[in-house]
N, C-alpha and C positions, 0 to 999 in steps of 0.2 A: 637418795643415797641408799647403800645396800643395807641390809642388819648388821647394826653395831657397827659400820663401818666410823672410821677416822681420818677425819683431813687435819693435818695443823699449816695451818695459811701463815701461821707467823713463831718464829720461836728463834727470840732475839733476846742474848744476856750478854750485861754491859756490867762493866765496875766501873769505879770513878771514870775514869780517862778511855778506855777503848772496850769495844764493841768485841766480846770474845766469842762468840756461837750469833749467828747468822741463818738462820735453815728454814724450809719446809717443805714439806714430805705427807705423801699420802701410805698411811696401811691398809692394803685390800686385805691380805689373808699375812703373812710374816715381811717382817723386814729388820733388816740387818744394818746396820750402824757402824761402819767399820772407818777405823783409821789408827794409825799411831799413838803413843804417849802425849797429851796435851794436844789432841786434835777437834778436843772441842765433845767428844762421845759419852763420856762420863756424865757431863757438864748436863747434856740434855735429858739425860736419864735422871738426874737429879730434880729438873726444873720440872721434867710429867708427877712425878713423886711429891714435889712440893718441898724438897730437901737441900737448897740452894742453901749458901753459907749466905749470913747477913751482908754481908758488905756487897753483894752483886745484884741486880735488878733484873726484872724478869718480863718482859712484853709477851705474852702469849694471847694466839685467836685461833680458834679451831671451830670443825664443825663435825657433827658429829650424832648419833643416837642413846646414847648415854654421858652422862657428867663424868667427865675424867678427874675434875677435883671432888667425886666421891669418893670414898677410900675402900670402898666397898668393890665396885670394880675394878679396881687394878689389882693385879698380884705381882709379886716382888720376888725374885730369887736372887738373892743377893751370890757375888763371887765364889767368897768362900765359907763351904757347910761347917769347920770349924769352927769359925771365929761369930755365927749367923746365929746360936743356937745358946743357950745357958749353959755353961758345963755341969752343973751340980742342979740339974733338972730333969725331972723325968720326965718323957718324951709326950707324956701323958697330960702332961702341966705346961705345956708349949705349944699348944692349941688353944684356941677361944671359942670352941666350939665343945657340942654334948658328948659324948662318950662313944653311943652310937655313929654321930659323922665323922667322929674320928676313925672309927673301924673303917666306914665305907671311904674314907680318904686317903687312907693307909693299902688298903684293897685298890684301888686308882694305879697307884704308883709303884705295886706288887711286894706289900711286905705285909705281915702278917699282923694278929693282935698282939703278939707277945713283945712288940716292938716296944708298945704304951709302956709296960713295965721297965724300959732300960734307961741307963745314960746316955747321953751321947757319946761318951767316952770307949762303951763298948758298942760302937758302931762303926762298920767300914765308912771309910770317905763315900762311896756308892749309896750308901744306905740312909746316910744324915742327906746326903744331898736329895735323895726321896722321899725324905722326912721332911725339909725344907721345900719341895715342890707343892707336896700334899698341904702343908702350911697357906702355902699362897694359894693355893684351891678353895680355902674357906666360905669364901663368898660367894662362888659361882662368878670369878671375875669376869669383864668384857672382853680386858686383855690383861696379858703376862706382861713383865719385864723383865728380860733375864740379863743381867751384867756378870758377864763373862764366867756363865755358870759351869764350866768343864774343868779352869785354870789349874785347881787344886786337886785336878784327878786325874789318873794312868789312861795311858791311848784306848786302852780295851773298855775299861769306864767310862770316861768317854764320850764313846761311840752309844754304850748302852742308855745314859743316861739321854741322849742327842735325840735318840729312837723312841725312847718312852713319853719327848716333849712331842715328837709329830704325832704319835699314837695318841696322846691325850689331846692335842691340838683338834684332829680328827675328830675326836670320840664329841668333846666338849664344845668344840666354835667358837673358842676364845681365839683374837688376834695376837702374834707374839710381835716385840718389839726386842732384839739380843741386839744387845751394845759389845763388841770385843775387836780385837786386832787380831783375832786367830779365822781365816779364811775358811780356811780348813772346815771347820765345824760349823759354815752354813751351810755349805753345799747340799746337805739333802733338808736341813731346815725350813730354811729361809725361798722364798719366793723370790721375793726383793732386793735389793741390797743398795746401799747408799754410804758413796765413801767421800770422809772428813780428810779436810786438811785445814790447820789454822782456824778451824772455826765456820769454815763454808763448802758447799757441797763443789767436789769436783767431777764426778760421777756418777751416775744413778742409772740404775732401769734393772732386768730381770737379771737374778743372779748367774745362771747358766750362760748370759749373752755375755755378761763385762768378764765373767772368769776367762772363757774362750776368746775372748776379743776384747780386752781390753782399750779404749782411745785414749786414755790420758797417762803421760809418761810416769804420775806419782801413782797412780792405779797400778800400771804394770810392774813399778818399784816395790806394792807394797805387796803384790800375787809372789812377785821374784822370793821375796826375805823370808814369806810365810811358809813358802816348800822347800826353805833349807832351813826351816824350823829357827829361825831368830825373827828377836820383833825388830821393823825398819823402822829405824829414826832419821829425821831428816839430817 
């Protein structure tokens, strides 16, 4: 297998009575997790994390060149840089890291020192969510997870915030795994893409192929909802 590559041969969660997520999927370089509300997307980004609610059970098998239940290589950017960050913390005391990698992590994601010194309060939505990136950079992770990291930001942010993951993607060699229903913002991402419905994969392969050619009529349903800017529900 390649560096750091990921296979998950099995990623099955059950609660009492039925079987809700079904899946597995290889990441060569990015992939994309896409479906509707309760399509199963959330669920699995929960279960790579180790962040499953009690009451659901989790069969996972993968293979792999790193431990994914190290916590060390994964990075996490959660949804939204609001609600992700302390509010009455300085930006300086939301790292777990020395002073210095903070500089050079802040430098990563193109903000300056004088960032350490503020709240997140005085920071644009663009700026906490570079602060939140930089965060998940701490360990040199294997790979990212990004759950629907643009939702809480303007088209123009964005796109910028979109560009800084390939550029670091690039720079660094970490695998991205983005969970979202917004099509839209894999297209220059994402490699990959693999679309949920109900909990099981109904299409997969290079993102460029299933946008332009879509074969499955929920696939083309969910391309239709996303370029008139609403999320499809079934």
């Amino acid at each position: 297998m390649g560096n750091n590559s990921l296979k998950i041969k099995t990623l099955k969660i059950k609660n009492q009575n039925d079987i809700l997520v079904d899946i597995s999927f290889d990441i060569h370089s990015s992939l994309a997790l896409i479906g509707e509300s309760g399509s199963g997307k959330s669920l699995s980004l929960k279960a790579i994390l180790g962040m499953l609610p009690s009451n659901l059970t989790l069969e996972i098998k993968y293979e792999t060149n790193f431990d994914i239940k190290e916590k060390k290589n994964i990075g996490y950017v959660p949804q939204n840089p609001f609600t992700s960050l302390s509010p009455l913390t300085k930006i300086k005391h939301q790292f777990n890291t020395p002073h210095w990698r903070q500089i050079e992590l802040l430098n990563l994601v193109g903000l300056d020192i004088n960032t350490l010194e503020k709240f997140p309060m005085e920071l644009s939505g663009g700026q906490l969510q570079r602060v939140v990136i930089a965060i998940s950079l701490e360990n040199n992770p294997k790979i990212v997870l990004l759950d629907e990291p643009t939702t809480a930001l303007d088209t123009k942010t964005k796109k910028v915030i979109l560009d800084l993951l390939k550029s670091l993607q690039e720079s660094l060699g970490f695998k991205i795994l983005f969970v979202t229903h917004d099509i839209n913002s894999v297209k220059e991402l994402c490699e990959d893409i693999l679309i949920l419905q109900n909990g099981n994969i109904c299409e997969d392969g290079k993102t460029k192929e299933i946008l332009e050619n879509p074969k499955n009529s929920y696939t083309k349903k969910l391309i239709e909802a996303n370029f008139t800017n609403r999320e499809f529900r079934n």
